[in-house]
FIMIBA-123187 format. One record per residue (C-alpha): x, y, z; residue number from 1. Coordinates in Angstrom, 1 decimal. Layout:
N
+--------+--------+--------+-----+
|     px |     py |     pz |  nr |
+--------+--------+--------+-----+
|      X |      Y |      Z | NUM |
...
+--------+--------+--------+-----+
//
This chain:
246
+--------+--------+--------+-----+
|     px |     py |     pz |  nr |
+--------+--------+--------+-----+
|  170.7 |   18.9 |  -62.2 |   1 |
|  173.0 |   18.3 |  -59.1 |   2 |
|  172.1 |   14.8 |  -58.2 |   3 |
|  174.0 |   13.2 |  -54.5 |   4 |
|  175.1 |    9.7 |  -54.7 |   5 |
|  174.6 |    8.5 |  -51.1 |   6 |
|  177.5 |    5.8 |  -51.2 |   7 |
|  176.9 |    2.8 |  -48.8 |   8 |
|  179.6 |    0.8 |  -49.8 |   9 |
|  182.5 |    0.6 |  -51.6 |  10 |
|  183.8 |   -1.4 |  -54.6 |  11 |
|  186.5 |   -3.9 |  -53.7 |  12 |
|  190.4 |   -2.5 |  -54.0 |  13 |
|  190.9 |   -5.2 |  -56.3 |  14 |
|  188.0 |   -4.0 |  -58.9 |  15 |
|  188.4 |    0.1 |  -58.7 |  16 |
|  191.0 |    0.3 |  -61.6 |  17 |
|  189.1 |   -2.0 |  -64.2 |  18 |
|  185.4 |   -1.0 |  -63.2 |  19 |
|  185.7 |    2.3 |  -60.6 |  20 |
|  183.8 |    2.8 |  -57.5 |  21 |
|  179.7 |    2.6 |  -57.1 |  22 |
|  179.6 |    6.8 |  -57.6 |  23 |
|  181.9 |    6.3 |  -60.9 |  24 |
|  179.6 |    3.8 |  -62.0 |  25 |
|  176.3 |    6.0 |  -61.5 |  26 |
|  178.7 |    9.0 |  -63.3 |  27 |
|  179.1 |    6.6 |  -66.2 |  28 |
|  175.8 |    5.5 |  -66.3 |  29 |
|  173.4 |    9.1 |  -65.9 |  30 |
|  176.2 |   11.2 |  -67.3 |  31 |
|  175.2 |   10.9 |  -70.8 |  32 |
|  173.4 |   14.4 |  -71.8 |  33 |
|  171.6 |   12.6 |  -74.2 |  34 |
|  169.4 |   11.3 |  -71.8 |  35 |
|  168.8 |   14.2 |  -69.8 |  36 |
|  165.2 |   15.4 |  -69.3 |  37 |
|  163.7 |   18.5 |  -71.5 |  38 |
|  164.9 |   21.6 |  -69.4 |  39 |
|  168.3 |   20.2 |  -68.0 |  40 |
|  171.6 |   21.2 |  -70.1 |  41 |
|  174.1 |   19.1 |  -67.9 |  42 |
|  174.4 |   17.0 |  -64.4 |  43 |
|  176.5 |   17.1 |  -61.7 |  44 |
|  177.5 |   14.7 |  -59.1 |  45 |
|  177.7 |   14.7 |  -55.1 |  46 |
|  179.4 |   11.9 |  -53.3 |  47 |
|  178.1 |   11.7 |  -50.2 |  48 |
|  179.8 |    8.5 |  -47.7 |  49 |
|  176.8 |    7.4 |  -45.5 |  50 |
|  178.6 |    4.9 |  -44.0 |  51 |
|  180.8 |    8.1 |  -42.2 |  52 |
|  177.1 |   10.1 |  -41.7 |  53 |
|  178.4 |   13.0 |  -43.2 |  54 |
|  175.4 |   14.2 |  -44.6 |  55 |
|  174.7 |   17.8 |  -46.2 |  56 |
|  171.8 |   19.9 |  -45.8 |  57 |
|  168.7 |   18.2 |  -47.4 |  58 |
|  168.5 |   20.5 |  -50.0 |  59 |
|  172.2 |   20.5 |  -51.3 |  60 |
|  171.0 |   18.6 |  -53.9 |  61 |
|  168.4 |   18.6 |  -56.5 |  62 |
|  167.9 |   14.5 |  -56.4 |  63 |
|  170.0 |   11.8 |  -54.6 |  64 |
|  170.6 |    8.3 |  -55.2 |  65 |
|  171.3 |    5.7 |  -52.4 |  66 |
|  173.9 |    2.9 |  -54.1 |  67 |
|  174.0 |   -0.5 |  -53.4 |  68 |
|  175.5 |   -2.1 |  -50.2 |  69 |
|  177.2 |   -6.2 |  -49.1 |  70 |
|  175.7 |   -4.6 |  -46.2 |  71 |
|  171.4 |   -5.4 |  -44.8 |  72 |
|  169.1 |   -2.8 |  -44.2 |  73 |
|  168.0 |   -4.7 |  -41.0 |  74 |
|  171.6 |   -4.7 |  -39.5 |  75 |
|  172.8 |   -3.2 |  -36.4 |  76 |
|  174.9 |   -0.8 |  -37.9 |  77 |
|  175.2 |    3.1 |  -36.9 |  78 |
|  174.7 |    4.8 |  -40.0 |  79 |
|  172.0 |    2.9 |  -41.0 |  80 |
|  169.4 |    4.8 |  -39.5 |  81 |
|  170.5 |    8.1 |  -39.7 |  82 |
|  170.6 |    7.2 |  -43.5 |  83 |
|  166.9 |    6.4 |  -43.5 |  84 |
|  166.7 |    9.9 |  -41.6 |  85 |
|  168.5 |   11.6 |  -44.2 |  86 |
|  166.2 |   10.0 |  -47.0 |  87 |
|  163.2 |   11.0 |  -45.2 |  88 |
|  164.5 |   14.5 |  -44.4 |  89 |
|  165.0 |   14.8 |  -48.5 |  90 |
|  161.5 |   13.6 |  -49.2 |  91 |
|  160.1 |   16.1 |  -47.0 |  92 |
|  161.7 |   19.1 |  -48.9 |  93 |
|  160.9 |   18.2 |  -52.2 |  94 |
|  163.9 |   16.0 |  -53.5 |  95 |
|  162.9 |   13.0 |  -55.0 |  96 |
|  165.3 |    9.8 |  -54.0 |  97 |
|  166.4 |    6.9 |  -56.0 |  98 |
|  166.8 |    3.6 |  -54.8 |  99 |
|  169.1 |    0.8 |  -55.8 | 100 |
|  169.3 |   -2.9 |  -54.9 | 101 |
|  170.0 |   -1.8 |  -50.7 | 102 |
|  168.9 |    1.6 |  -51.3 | 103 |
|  165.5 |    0.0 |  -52.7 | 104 |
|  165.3 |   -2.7 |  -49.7 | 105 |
|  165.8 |    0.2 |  -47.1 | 106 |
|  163.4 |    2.9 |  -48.6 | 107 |
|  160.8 |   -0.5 |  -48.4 | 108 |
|  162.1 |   -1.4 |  -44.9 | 109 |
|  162.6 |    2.2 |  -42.9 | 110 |
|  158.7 |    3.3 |  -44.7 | 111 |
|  156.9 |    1.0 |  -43.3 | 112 |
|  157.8 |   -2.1 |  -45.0 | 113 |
|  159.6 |   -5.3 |  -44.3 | 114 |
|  162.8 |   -6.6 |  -46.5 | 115 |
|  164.2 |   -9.8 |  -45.1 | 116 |
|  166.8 |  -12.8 |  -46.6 | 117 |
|  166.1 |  -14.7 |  -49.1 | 118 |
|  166.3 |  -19.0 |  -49.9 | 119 |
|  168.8 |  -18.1 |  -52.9 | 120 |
|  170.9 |  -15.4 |  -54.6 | 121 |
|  169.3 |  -13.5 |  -57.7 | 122 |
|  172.4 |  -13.1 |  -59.8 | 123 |
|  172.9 |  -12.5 |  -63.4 | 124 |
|  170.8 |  -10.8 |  -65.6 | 125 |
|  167.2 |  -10.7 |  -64.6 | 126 |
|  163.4 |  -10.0 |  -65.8 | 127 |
|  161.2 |   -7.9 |  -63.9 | 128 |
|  157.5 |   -6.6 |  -66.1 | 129 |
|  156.2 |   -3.5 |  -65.5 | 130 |
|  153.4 |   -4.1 |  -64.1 | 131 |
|  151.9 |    0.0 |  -64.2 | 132 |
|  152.9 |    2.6 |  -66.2 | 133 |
|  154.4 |    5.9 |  -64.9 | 134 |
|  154.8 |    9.4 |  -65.7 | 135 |
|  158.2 |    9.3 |  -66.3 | 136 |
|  158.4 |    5.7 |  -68.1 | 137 |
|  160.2 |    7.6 |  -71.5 | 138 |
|  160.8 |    6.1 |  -73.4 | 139 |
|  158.7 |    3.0 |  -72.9 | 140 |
|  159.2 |   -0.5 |  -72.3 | 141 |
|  157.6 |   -3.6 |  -71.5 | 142 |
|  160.1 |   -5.1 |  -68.9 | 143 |
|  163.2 |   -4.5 |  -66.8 | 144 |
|  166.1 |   -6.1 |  -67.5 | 145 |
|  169.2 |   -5.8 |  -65.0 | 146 |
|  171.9 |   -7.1 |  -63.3 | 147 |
|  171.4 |   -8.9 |  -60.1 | 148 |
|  173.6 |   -9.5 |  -57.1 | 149 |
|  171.3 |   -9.9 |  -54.0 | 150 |
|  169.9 |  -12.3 |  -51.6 | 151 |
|  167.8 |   -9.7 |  -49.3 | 152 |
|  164.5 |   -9.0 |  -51.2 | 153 |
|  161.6 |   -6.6 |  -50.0 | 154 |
|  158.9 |   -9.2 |  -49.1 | 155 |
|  156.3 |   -6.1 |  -47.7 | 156 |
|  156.0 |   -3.0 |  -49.5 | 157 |
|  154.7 |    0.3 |  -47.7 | 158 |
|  150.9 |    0.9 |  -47.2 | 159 |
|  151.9 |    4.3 |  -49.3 | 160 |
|  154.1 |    2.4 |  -52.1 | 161 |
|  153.1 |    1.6 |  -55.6 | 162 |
|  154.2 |   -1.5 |  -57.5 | 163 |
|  155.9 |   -1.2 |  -61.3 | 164 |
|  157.8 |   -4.4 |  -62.0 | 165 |
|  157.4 |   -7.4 |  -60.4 | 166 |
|  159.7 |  -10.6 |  -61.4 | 167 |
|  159.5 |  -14.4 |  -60.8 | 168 |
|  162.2 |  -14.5 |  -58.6 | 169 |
|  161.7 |  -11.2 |  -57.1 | 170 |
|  158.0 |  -10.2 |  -56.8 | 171 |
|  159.0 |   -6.6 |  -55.7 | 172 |
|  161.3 |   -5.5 |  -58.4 | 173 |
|  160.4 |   -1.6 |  -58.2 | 174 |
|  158.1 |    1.0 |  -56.4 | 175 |
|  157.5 |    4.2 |  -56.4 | 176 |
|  157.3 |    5.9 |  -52.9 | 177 |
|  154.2 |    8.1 |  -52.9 | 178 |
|  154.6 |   11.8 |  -51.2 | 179 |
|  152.5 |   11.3 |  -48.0 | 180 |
|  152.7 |   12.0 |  -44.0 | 181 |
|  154.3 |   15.5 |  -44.9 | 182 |
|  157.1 |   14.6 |  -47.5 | 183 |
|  156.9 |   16.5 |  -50.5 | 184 |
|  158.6 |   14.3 |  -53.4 | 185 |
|  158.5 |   10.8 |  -54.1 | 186 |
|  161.2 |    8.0 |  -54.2 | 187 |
|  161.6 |    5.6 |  -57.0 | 188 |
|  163.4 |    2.5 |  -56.0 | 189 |
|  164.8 |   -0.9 |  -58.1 | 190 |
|  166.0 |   -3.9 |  -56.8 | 191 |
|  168.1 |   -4.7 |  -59.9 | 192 |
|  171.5 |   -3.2 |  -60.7 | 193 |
|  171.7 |   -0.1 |  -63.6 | 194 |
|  175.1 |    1.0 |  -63.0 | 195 |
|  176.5 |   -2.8 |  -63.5 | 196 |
|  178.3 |   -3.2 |  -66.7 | 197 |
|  178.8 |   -7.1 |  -67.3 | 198 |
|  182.1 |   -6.7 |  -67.2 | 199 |
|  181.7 |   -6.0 |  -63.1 | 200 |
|  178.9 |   -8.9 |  -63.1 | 201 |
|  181.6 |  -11.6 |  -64.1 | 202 |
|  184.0 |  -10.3 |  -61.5 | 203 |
|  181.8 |  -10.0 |  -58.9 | 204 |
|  180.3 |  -13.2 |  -59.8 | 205 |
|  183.9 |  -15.1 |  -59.8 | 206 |
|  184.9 |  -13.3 |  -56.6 | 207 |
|  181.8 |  -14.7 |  -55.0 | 208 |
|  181.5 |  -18.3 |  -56.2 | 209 |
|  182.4 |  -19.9 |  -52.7 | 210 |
|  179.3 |  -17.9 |  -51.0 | 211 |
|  177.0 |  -18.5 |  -54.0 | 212 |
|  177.5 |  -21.7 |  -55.1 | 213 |
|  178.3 |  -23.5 |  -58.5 | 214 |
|  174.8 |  -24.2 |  -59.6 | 215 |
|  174.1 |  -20.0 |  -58.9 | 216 |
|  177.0 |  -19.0 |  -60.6 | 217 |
|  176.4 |  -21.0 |  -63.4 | 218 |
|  173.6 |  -19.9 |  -64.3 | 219 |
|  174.2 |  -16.0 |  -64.0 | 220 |
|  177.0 |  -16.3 |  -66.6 | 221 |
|  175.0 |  -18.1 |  -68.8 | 222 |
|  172.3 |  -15.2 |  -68.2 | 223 |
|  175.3 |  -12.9 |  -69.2 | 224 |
|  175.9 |  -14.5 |  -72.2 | 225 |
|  171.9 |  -14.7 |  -73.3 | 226 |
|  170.2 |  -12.1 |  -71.8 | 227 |
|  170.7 |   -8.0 |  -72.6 | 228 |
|  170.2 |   -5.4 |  -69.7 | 229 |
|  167.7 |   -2.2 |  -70.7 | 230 |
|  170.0 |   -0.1 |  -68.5 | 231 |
|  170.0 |    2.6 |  -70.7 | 232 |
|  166.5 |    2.8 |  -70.9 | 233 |
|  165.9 |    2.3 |  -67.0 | 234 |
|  168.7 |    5.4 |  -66.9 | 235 |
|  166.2 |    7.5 |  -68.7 | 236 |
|  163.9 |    6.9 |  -66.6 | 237 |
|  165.6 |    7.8 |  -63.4 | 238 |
|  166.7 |   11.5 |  -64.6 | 239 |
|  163.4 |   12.1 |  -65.7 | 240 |
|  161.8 |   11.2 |  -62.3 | 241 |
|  164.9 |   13.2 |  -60.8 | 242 |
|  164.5 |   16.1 |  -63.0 | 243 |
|  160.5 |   16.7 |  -62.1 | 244 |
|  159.1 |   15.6 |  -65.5 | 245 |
|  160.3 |   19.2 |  -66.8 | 246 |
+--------+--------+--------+-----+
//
């Protein structure tokens, strides 16, 4: 399975050595055979830079995943759009696209739905329960359980979108994209981080405490110290929606 790793932003300089760069976390985190879908030996990785627009064919890849971003979906930015293009353009040929934290608010945002700022940062570890079951929900669980680091939040989904986790402090935690309107494949988006190890939480949340504030910081390291992430699990479940159920 050749998955692309759309790259909308990049790790601070600082960070790279002790934690890598987003596509080094996503390696780490769906490069584990183990979890790989009945009828896939091995994956393989694309790092494609959005930002730059330097886009391949649609059909390079089998799958791609859109990372995370300190950027908003609704900024005037120039590669923003042709992003959305490229995701649509994938969708329409049959490769399904992940979502992740900006990947997630965009696919909501450039399909018909609305993502706008929040009151407050989600940070931390945080609770989203699924809400529907899915094919590709294997193995099961009751809840999702991630890291956080956001403030923007999808506050309208898609006429075409189905809900799967919904939180308390972020009503649309995850949809799934239905094909429709021509495109072929769905997209599968979550607001919460699965690529986050802790590790990266406590620097990001450290690096950020002046934009946050105490009380917010506070409380995602407690939530780092109390709460566990289902990341693996969640993992699982994007290479089987990226690998077709096969």
């Amino acid at each position: 399975m050749r998955i692309g790793i759309l790259k909308a932003d990049a790790v601070r300089a600082d960070f790279v050595l002790r934690h890598g760069d987003y596509p080094d976390m996503f390696r780490t985190l769906l490069g584990d055979g183990a979890a790989l879908p009945a009828g896939h030996d091995a994956v393989a990785f694309d790092e494609i830079d959005a930002i730059a627009g330097r886009f391949p064919p649609a059909t390079a890849c089998d799958a791609y995943v859109i990372t995370g971003s300190r950027h908003s979906v609704y900024d005037d930015l120039p590669w923003i759009g042709p992003l959305a293009g490229f995701v649509e353009a994938a969708l329409r040929v049959g490769r399904p696209v992940v979502g992740i934290c900006f990947g997630h608010q965009l696919i909501a945002h450039f399909f018909g739905g609305e993502t706008r700022r929040a009151q407050s940062w989600c940070v931390g570890v945080h609770r989203a329960v699924v809400a529907s079951r899915e094919w590709w929900m294997e193995p099961r669980a009751d809840d999702v359980r991630l890291l956080a680091s956001h403030q923007d939040q999808v506050v309208r989904l898609p006429a075409d979108a189905r809900p799967f986790a919904v939180g308390d402090t972020c009503p649309n935690a995850g949809f799934v994209l239905a094909a429709a309107g021509g495109r072929t494949a769905e997209a599968l988006t979550f607001q919460g981080h699965p690529e986050f190890t802790p590790g990266y939480a406590r620097d990001l949340l450290a690096s950020r405490e002046e934009v946050l504030g105490e009380a917010a910081c506070r409380a995602g390291r407690a939530s780092l110290a109390r709460d566990h992430t289902n990341h693996r699990v969640v993992a699982a479940w994007m290479l089987r929606f990226m690998g077709g159920g096969l």
